[in-house]
C-alpha positions in Angstrom: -8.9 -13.4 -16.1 -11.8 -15.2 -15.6 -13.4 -15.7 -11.8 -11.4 -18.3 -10.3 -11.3 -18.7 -6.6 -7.7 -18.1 -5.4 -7.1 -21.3 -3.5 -7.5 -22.7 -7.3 -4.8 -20.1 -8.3 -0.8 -19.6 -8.0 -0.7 -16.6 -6.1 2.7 -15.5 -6.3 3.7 -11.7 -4.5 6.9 -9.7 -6.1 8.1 -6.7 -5.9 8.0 -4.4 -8.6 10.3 -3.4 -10.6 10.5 0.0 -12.4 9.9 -2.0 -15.6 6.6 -3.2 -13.8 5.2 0.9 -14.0 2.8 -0.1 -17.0 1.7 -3.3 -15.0 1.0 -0.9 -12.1 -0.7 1.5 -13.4 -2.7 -0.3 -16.3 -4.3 -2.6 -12.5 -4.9 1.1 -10.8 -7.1 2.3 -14.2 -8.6 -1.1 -14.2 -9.8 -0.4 -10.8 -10.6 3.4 -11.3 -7.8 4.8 -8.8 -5.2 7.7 -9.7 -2.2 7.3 -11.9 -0.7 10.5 -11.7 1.7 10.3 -8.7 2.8 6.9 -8.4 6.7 6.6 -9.0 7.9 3.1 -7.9 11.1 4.7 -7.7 9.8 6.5 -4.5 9.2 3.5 -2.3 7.8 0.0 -2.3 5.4 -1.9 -4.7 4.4 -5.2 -4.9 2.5 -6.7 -7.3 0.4 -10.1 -6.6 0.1 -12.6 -10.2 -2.9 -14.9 -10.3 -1.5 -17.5 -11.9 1.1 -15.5 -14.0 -1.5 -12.4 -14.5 -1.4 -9.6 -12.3 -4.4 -9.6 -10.3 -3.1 -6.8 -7.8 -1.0 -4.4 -6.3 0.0 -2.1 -3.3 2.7 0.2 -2.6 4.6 1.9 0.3 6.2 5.6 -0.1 8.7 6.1 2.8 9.5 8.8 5.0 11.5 9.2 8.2 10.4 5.9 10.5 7.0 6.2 8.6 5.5 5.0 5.7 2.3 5.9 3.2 0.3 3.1 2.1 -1.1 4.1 -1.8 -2.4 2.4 -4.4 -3.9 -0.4 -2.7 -6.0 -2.2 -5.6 -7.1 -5.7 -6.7 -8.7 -6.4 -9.8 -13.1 -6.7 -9.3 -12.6 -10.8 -10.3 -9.9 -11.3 -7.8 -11.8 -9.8 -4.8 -13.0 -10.6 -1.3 -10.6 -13.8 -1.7 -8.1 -12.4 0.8 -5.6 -11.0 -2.1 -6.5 -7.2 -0.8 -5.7 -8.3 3.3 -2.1 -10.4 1.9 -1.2 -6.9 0.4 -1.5 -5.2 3.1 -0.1 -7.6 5.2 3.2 -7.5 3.3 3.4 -3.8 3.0 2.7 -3.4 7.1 5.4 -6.1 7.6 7.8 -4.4 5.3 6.9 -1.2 7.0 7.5 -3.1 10.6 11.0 -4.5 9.1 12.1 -0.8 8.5 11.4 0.2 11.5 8.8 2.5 11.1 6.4 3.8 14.2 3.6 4.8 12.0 1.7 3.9 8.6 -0.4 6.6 6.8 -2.7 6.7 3.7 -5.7 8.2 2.3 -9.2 6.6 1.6 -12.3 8.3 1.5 -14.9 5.2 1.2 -13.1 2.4 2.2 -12.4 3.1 6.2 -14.3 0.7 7.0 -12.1 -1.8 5.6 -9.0 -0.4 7.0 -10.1 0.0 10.6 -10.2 -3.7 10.4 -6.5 -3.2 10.5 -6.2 -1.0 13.7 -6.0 2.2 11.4 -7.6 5.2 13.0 -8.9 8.6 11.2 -5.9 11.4 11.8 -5.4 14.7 9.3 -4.8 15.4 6.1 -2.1 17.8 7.7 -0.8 14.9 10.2 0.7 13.2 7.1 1.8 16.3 5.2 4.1 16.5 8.3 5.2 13.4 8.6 5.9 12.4 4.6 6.0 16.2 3.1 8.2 14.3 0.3 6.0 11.7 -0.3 4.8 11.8 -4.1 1.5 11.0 -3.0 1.3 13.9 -0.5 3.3 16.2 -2.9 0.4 15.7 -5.6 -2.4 16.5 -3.0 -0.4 19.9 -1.7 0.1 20.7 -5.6 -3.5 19.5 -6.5 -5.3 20.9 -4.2 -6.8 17.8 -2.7 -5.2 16.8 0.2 -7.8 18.9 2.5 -10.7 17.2 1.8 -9.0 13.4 2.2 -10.1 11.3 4.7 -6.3 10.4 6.4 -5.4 7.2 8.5 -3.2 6.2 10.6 -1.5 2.5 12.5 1.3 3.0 14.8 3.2 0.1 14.7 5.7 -1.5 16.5 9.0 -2.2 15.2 10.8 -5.3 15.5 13.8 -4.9 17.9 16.1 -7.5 16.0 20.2 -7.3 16.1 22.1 -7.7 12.8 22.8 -11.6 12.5 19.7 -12.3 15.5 17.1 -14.4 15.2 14.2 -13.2 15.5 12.0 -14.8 18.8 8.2 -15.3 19.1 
């Protein structure tokens, strides 16, 4: 994919499939992040296609009224277009629509970018409680990593919507 600016682009967000693994994890190499623990099975992934080519993806493992967001990644040609903020977007409003209070994840350089969000720093340990099943905090307890992470945290606010009501605002 060549640099194209997205508003030039069909920009079209899915969620994966388990056949979409390889798609997944070939954009997280391509963007030098970990492979090891994702399992779409575990959670929620979406993947966003520039035009038919996927140009990015993010996923959400879930846990008991929280969520972990992980592999957060957009391809170097496709970035600071907005395509990293729709991700997110869509995996806090999936996370809203299940009625989670709180969304977690891990970053160690880009906090900037996700205070822009409302996320605020929290432990290592605060997620391990919250999401001990998560495959993404099950690697970092196995691994040995998950001390030395930089963990976030957004409490959100569920949407209080009736089976069958409309949702007001």
């Amino acid at each position: 994919m060549t640099h194209v600016p997205l508003t030039d682009m069909h920009v079209k967000l899915r969620q994966a499939a388990p056949a979409d693994l390889p798609i997944v994890l070939d954009l997280l190499t391509r963007c030098g992040l970990h492979t090891s623990s994702v399992d779409l099975g575990a959670g929620t992934y979406w993947i966003a296609d520039l035009d038919g080519v996927p140009g990015g993806c993010i996923g959400l493992e879930h846990g008991q009224g929280v969520s972990l967001i992980r592999s957060t990644a957009v391809v170097p040609e496709a970035r600071s277009q907005g395509l990293g903020r729709a991700l997110v977007r869509s995996a806090l409003t999936h996370a809203t629509l299940r009625g989670d209070r709180s969304v977690y994840l891990f970053s160690e350089e880009a906090g900037d970018y996700w205070r822009r969000f409302g996320f605020v720093p929290v432990t290592a340990d605060e997620i391990s409680g919250a999401l001990p099943d998560a495959p993404q905090v099950v690697s970092g307890l196995c691994n040995g990593w998950i001390g030395g992470e930089q963990a976030w945290r957004l409490d959100v606010q569920p949407l209080d919507v009736q089976p069958g009501e409309a949702a007001r605002g």
